[in-house]
Structure formats: C-alpha cells, structure tokens
N, C-alpha and C positions, 0 to 999 in steps of 0.2 A: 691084589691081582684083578679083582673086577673093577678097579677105579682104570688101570692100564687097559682093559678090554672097551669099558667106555672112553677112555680116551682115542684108541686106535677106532674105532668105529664113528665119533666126529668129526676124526682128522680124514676119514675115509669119504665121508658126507661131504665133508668142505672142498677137498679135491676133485672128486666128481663131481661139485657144481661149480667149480674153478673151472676142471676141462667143459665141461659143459658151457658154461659161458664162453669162453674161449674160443671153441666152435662157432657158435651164435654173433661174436663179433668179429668172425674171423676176415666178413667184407668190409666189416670197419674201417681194420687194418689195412687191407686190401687198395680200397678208395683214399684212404689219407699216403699211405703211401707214394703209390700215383702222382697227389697232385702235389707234396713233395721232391720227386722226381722231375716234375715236369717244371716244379717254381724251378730248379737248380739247372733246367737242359737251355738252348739256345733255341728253343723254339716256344719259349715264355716268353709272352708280353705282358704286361699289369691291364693292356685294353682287354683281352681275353678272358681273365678273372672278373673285370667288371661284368663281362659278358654273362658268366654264368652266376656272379651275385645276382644279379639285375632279374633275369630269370627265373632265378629261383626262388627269390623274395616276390617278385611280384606276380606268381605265377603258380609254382607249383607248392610251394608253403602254403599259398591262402585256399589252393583245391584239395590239401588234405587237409587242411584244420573243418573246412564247412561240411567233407565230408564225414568229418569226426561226430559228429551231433547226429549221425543214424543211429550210432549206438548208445546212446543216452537218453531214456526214456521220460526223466525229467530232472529239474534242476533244483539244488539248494540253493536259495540265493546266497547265502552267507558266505558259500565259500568262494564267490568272490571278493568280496571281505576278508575272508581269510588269505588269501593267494595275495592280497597287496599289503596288508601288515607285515607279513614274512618279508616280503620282499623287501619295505622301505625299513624292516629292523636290521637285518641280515646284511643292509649296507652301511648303514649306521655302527652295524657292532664293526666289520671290517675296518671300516675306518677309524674309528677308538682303540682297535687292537692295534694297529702298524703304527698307530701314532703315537699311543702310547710306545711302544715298542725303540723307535727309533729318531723320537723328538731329539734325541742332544746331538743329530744330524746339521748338516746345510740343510737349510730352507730347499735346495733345487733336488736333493736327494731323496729327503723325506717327501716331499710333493711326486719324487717317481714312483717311489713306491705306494704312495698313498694311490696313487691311480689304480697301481696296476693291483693292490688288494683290496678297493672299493668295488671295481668297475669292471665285472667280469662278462668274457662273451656269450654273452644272453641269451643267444639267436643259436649261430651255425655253428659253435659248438654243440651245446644240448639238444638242439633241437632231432639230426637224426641221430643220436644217442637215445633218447626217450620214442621216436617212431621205431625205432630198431625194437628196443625191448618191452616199451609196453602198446605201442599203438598207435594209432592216430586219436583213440578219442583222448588222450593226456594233452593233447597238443593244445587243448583248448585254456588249458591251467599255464601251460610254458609260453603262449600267449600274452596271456594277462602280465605276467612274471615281465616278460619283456618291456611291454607299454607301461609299465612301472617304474623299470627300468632305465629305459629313455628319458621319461621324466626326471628322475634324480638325475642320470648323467647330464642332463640339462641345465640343471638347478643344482641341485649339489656340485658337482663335478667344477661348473665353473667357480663357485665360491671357493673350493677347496685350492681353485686352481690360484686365485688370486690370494690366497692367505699364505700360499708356498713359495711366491714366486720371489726372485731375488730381489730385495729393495732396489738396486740401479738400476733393473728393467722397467718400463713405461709402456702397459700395457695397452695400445692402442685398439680402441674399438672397429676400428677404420680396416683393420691389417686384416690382408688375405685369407681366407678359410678360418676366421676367428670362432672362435665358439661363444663370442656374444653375438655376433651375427646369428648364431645356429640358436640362440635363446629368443630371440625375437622372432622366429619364421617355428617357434616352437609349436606354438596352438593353433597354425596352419598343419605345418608339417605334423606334427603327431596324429590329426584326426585322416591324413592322406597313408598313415600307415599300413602296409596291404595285409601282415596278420590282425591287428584291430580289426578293418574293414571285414576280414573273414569273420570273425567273431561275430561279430553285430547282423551281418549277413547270414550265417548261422544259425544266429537267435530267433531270427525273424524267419528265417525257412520253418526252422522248428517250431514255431509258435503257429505259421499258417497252414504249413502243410504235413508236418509234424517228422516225425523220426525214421519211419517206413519208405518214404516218401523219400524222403534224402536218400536213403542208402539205394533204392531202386535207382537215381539215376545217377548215381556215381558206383554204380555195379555196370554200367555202359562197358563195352569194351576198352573204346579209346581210350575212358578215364583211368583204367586200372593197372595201365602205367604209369599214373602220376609217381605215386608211392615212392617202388623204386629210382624211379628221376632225379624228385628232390632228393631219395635220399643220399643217395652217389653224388649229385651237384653237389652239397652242403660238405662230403666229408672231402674232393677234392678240394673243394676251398679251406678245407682246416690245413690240409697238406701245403697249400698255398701262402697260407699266413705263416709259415716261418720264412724267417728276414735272412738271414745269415748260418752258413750251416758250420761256420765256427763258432758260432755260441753253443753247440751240443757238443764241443769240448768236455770233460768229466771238471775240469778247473775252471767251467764256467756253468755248469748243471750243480756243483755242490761248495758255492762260494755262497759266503754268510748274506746276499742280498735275495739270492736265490731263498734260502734258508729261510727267513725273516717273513717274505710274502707265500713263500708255500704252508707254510705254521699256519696263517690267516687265512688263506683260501682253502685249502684240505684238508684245515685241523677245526678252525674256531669256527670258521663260515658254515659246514655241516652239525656242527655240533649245537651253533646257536637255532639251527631251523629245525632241528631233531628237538631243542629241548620248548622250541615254538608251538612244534604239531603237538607234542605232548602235553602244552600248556592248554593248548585252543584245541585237546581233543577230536584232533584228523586221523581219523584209520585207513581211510581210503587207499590203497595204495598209489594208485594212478596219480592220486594227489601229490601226496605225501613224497614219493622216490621223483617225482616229476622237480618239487621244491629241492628235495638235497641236492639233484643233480645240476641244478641253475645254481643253486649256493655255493657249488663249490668247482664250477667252471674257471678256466684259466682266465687271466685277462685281457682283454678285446683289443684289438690292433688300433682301437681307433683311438686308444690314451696315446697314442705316438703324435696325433693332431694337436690334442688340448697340450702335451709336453712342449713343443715347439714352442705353441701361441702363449705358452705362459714363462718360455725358459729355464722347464725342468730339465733333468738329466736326461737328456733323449736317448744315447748310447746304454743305459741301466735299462730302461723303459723298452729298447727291444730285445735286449738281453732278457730280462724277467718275462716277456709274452713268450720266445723262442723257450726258453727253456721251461716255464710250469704249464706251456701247450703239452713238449714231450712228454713232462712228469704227469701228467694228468693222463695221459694216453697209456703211462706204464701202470699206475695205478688204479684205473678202469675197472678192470676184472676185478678188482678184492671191491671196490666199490659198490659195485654192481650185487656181489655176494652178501654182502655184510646187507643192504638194503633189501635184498630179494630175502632173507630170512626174519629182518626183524620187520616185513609189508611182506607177507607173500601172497602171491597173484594166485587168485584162485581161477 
C-alpha cells in the first residue's frame, strides 16, 4: 500500500511539472505555430524569412548573449573545453550510430540520413528554447556549442558528404552554392559570426568593466525588449522551416526513416552528452540542460544544401527535418522534465 501511495504522489510531481512546463512554453507554441501558419498562407515569401533570420542573428542574438555576462561573476575556463568536446563527441557518436545503423543502404540514402542525425539545428532551434527556460546567461555555453558546430559542419559534413555520394556523380568544386566553396571562405566566415563576435565582446566588456556594468546598461529601457524579440523571431522561423505540410502525414511521421534518425537524435545524442557531463563532472545546470538540449535538436534545414551538392536523397532529407522538427516540438515537455529533475535550477 505505501509502495502505490509513493507511486501516486510521483506521478502527481511529474504532472504538475508537465502542466507547469506546459504553461511556461505555452508562447513557444504559440510563436512556432504562427510562423507555420504563415510558411503555408499566400502572404509567404522565403525574402521575408531571410528578413527575420538576418535580424535576429545579427542583431538581437548577439544583444542577449553580451548581455548574459552580467550575471556571471566569473569564469571557469575549462568549461569552455568542456562545451567543445561534447559538442565535437556528440557528433561523432551521431554519425557512428546512423551509420552503423543503416550502412547496407544506397550510398545517397545513408548520406540523408547521416546529415540529418550528424547535423542538428544548433542555433534557432535551441536557442530560444534554452532563453525561455533558463536565461540568457546559458546563451553563452549554446554559443560556443554552435561555432563548434559550424566547424564540423564545415569539415566533417563535407567529407561525410563525399564518402556518400553516388559513384556517377562528379562533384564539381565550381558548382553553385557548393559547400567546398563554404570550406574555403571558412576561417573568414566563422570569425564574422555575430554569436562568436558577442562572446568575445562579452569577454572583454567583462574583463574591463566587469559584470555590474553590463547589466546596468542593458537594464536600458530600449534594451529590454530585445529578449522577447529574439525570442519570438527565432521561434516564428522554426514555424518557418517546415517544407511540406504533407510530410506530417502519421505515414510519414512514423516510417522506419523517420524511426532510424529520431533513435539517434532523441535517444543516443542525449544520452551520449548525459553520460559526457557525468564523465567530465558538469553539475551546472545552465551548463549541462544547455548541452542536452543542442544534442538533441532536430536537424538543420541547411543539410537540404550539402544533399543537393553531393546528390543525396533530398526528398528523405526534408521529410526527416519536417517530421523530427515536429517530433521534437511534441517531446519538449517530458524533455524539459526529465532535465529540470535530474539539473535542477535553483
């Protein structure tokens, strides 16, 4: 009898931080639906998304990450060390699992899915995911995670792209929007990055004028609507990034490709950075719920580019982002739960 009274009494906990979460994301939903809404109306242009990517990357991302460093009175350096081992294992194991998983494939099949379970959206998924629930000052760890990020998508991503690609293709260096092109203008482009740039801008506010200092002047009026700005910019653009509103079909949400790459992103990819922090003794949780929730992000729209330029399965490649965006959107809340009990935010 008392094993069933503690049982009903956890299940009571868990629910009330289900609804409780629930609440708390409830703009979430709110905003991605929106800009789902609006990807599917006739007053969508793909110029108009650019609009508010461009914006909010360059703009209102980098005014909350520098003002994240008020509330951080000093730094460990390691755990920027720790924030890029996770990140560069965490995509290493993804890609060993799907590969392992579905090598006695086509070459142009297994390269779709290798994108879409390496190469998760790093940015404007998590990003006002983790401002919602824990902050800005996390933003400075989903940062690092990103410019990590970018790098292997850079580096990895292309080799990956040419070990997949179908022997009669002839990948020209020369061809439009190539992603060797995007590896040469690499170590231009990565140091022009505007979350980096915040970071380092950051560092150096923090270092001269220190912590108090920052937060006074982004306690301004005008500043203190950044926050919600980005944070509503970022989640109409997830709304945005679904391609096809027949791929959330139930026969296209729970087909075995689907299956294969959600296993890897919301089964192995958390699990590998969970048994990371517990390796490399990360309790933070800012830290810590900042890294699972990058690890186990859907996959980025922009493996639909490197699919083309290498002649993967591109039609698989928007099917998997459309559908493990959803599934990641429906599995949030226990996500969220399961992380807020085993880090909790004091």
């Amino acid at each position: 009898m008392a094993f069933f009274d503690t049982l009903t009494q956890v299940l009571s906990v868990l629910i009330e931080g289900l609804l409780g979460l629930l609440t708390d994301l409830l703009i979430v939903y709110i905003m991605i639906i929106i800009g789902i809404i609006w990807r599917f109306s006739r007053y969508y242009k793909p110029k108009y998304g650019k609009w508010i990517n461009t914006i909010t990357i360059w703009f209102f991302f980098p005014v909350n990450i520098i003002s994240s460093f008020a509330s951080i009175e000093s730094f460990a350096g390691e755990m920027i060390i720790i924030v890029t081992v996770v990140a560069v294992i965490v995509h290493i194991a993804s890609f060993l699992s799907i590969h392992l998983i579905s090598r006695s494939k086509p070459p142009e099949e297994v390269g779709a899915r290798v994108l879409c379970s390496t190469f998760p959206n790093s940015l404007l998924y998590p990003f006002p995911i983790i401002l919602a629930i824990l902050g800005s000052s996390a933003l400075i760890y989903a940062s690092i995670f990103v410019f990590v990020a970018m790098i292997l998508r850079n580096s990895l991503g292309v080799l990956l792209g040419v070990m997949y690609t179908p022997e009669h293709v002839n990948t020209d260096e020369s061809k439009p929007n190539s992603p060797f092109t995007d590896i040469k203008k690499i170590s231009i482009n990565l140091l022009k990055f505007p979350p980096l740039l915040a970071v380092i801008a950051g560092f150096i506010l923090h270092a001269i004028v220190g912590p108090s200092a920052i937060g006074d002047l982004f306690a301004l009026p005008g500043l203190s609507i950044v926050k919600p700005i980005s944070l509503y910019g970022a989640l109409i653009l997830v709304g945005v990034s679904f391609r096809d509103i027949e791929q959330l079909h139930p026969r296209s949400l729970f087909s075995k490709e689907v299956f294969r790459v959600s296993s890897v992103r919301f089964l192995i990819a958390p699990l590998v950075v969970l048994v990371m922090l517990i390796i490399l003794q990360v309790r933070e949780p800012a830290v810590a719920i900042t890294l699972i929730i990058q690890g186990m992000a859907p996959p980025a729209v922009i493996n639909i580019m490197y699919g083309k330029f290498f002649n993967l399965k591109e039609d698989e490649i928007s099917l998997l982002i459309t559908s493990l965006t959803l599934l990641a959107l429906i599995i949030l809340p226990f996500e969220l739960l399961i992380l807020l009990v085993l880090f909790p935010i004091t």
